[in-house]
N, C-alpha and C positions, 0 to 999 in steps of 0.2 A: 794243633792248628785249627780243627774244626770246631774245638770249643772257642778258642781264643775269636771266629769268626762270628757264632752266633752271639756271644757276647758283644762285642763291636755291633751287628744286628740290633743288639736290643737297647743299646743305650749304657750301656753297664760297663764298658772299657774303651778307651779311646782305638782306633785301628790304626797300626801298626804303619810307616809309611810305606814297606812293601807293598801291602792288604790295599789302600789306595791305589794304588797303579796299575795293579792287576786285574787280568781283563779275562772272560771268560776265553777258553780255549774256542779258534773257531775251527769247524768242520765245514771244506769246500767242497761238494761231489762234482764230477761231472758224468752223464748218463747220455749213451750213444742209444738212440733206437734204431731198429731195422720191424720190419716187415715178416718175411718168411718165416724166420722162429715164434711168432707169437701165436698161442693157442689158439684151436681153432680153423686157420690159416694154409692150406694146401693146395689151390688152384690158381693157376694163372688168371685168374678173372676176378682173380680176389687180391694179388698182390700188383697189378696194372695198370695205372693210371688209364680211366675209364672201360676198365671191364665193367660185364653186369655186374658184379659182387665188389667190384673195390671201394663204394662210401661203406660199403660193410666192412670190409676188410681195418679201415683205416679210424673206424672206431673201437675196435678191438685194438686196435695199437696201440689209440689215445692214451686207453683204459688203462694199458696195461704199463706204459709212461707215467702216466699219474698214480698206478699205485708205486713205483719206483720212488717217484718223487715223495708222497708221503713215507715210504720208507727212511728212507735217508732222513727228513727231519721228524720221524720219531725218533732216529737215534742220535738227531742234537744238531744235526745241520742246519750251518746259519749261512749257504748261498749253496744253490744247486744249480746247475748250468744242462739246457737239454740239446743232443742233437738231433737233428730229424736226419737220416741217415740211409734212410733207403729212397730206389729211385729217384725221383726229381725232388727230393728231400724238403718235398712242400705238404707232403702227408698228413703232419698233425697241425691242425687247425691253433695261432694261437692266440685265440679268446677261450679255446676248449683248455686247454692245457692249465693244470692247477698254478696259480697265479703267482705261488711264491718262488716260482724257478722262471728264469729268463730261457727263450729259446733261439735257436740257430740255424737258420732255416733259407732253404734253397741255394743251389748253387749254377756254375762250379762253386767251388771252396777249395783252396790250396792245397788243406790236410782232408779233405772230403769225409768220410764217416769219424773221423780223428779231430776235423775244426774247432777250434777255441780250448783245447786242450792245453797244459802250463804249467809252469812247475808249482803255482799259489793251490794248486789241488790236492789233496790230500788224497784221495781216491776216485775208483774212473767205475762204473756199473755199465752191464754191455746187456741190454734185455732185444727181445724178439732174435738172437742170431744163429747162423744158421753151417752148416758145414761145410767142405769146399765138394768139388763136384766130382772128384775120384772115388766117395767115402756111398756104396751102395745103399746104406740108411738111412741116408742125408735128404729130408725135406727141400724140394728148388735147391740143393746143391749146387757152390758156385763160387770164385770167388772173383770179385768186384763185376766180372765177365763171364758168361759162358765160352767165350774166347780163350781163356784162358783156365787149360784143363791142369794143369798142378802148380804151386805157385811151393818152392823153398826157399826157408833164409836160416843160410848154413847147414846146407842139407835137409833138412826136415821139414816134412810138407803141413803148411799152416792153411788156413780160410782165415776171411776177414778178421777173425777174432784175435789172430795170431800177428797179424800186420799192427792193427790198431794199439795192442798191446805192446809193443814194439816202441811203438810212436810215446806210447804212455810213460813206459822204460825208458825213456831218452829223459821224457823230462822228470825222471825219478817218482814216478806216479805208481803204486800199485794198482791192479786190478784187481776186485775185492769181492765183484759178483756177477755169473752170468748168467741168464735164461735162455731156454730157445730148445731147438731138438736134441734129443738125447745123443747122436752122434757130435753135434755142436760142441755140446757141454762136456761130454766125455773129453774129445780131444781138444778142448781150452786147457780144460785144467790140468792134463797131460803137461801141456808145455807153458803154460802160467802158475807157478809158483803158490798153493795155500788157497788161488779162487775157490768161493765155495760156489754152485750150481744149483739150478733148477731145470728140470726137464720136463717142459708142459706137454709135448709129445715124443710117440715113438715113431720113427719113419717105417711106414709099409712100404712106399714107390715114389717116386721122385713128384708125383702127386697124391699122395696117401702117406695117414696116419691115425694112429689110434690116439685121439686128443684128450689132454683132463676139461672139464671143465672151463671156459673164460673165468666166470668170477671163480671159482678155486684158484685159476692160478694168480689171478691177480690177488687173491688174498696173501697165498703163499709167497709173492714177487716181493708184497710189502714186508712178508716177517720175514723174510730170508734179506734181503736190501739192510732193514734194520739190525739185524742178528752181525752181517758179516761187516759192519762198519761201524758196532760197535768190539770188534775186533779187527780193527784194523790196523794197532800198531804191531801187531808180529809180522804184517806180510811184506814180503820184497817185490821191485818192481823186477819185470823182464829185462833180462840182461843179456846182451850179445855179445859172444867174442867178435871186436874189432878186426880186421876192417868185418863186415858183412856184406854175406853173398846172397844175391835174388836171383834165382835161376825158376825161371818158367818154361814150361811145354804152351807152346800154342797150338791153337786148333787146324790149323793149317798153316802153308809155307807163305802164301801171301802178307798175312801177319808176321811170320816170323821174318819176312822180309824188312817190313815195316819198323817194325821194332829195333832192325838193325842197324837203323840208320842215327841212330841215338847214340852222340857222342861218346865212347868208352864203353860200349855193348859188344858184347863177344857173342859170334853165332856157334854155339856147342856141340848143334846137329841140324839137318834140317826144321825140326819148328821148335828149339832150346834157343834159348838167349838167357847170357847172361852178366851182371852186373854186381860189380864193388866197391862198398865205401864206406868210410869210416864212419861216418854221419846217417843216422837212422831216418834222418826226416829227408835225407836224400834219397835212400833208399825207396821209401813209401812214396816219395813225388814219381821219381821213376817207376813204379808200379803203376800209375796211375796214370802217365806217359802210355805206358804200352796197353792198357787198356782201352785209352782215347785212339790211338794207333790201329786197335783192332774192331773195330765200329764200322762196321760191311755199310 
């Protein structure tokens, strides 16, 4: 076939009418940023909408977005989709942001670090994330809330990366690559399936870590993005045994009270609530529910 193509190319053989019709394969990415996991990145004055340090902080995330995005279309992507995903998810600037991905920015958003996610995507890349706030290695460890100290679905305790994942799973989307702290990345790939990982730091304290380099990592963001999506057909998305269950500990009983009052919520213990449903993007809306719920 490949001769019969360059022939047809050069004049030399009529092409086939299959050879007409056929269109290059496309590669859709969609790419979630967050904040916390990006190299560099340890103090609340760096990850806060108007700390001293946050236009700093928030150019390092650019950066590290856009080597993402060149990733992906060195390995042939022909539409990349970005979300800005941390805090007020107005972070990345977009006249800064490389030109040939569309971005998603501020909310709410219905699926909030998940928005514009579908099944036309072929794969989903999770860069800056970070672990949930049980995990003592975990850089700003947290997930969606410091409100919310463990977050499980179906038992097993996830962070952000684990939910979004989820969301991704529904619509038959692998996740294909993640960056952020070594505790992040370790336990992603635990429970996502073939992710390959970057770990741009190691957590010393819930403010501290021993960081690589910004630009190494964003080197390394770019050849690991490109590496793991050009192996993207062996990976499977996240799959849950139906119905699924989201059982959270909350920080206190006020909250857990709050949370309660959400139609079909079971109170487990004082500050447990929990929720089931066959439907995963239920599951994540209600997550998201008890987070807005727990907002002192």
């Amino acid at each position: 076939m490949t001769r019969l193509v360059i022939l047809c190319a050069l004049g030399l053989l009529a092409a086939p009418a299959e050879l007409l019709t056929q269109s290059p394969r496309k590669l859709k990415v969609y790419i979630s940023v967050d904040m916390e996991g990006i190299a560099g990145i340890v103090a609340a004055s760096q990850t806060s909408s108007g700390g001293a340090n946050y236009e700093w902080a928030r150019k390092l995330m650019l950066a590290e977005a856009n080597a993402a995005i060149d990733g992906a279309y060195q390995a042939g992507a022909t539409e990349v989709v970005v979300n800005d995903s941390h805090g007020p998810q107005t972070n990345l600037k977009a006249d800064e942001v490389d030109r040939r991905a569309s971005l998603i920015t501020g909310q709410p958003k219905p699926l909030g670090m998940a928005q514009g996610l579908d099944s036309t995507f072929d794969a989903a890349i999770y860069i800056g994330y970070h672990a949930p706030g049980s995990t003592s290695d975990a850089v700003h460890g947290h997930t969606f809330s410091g409100a919310l100290k463990t977050v499980r679905l179906n038992g097993t305790e996830v962070g952000e990366y684990g939910l979004n994942a989820m969301v991704a799973g529904h619509f038959g989307v692998p996740v294909a690559f993640i960056s952020g702290d070594r505790a992040a990345v370790e336990m992603a790939q635990a429970f996502i399936p073939g992710a390959d990982g970057l770990a741009v730091k190691d957590g010393i304290g819930f403010y501290a870590a021993r960081t690589m380099h910004p630009l190494e990592a964003r080197e390394k963001i770019t050849q690991g993005v490109r590496a793991a999506l050009v192996k993207r057909i062996a990976r499977a998305p996240v799959r849950l045994t139906l119905p699924i269950t989201l059982e959270i500990e909350l920080d206190n009983l006020a909250h857990a009270d709050a949370a309660s009052l959400v139609p079909g919520m079971q109170r487990v213990s004082g500050r447990v609530v929990r929720y089931s449903a066959s439907d995963a993007l239920t599951i994540y809306k209600v997550a998201r529910v008890i987070m807005a719920l727990s907002r002192d």
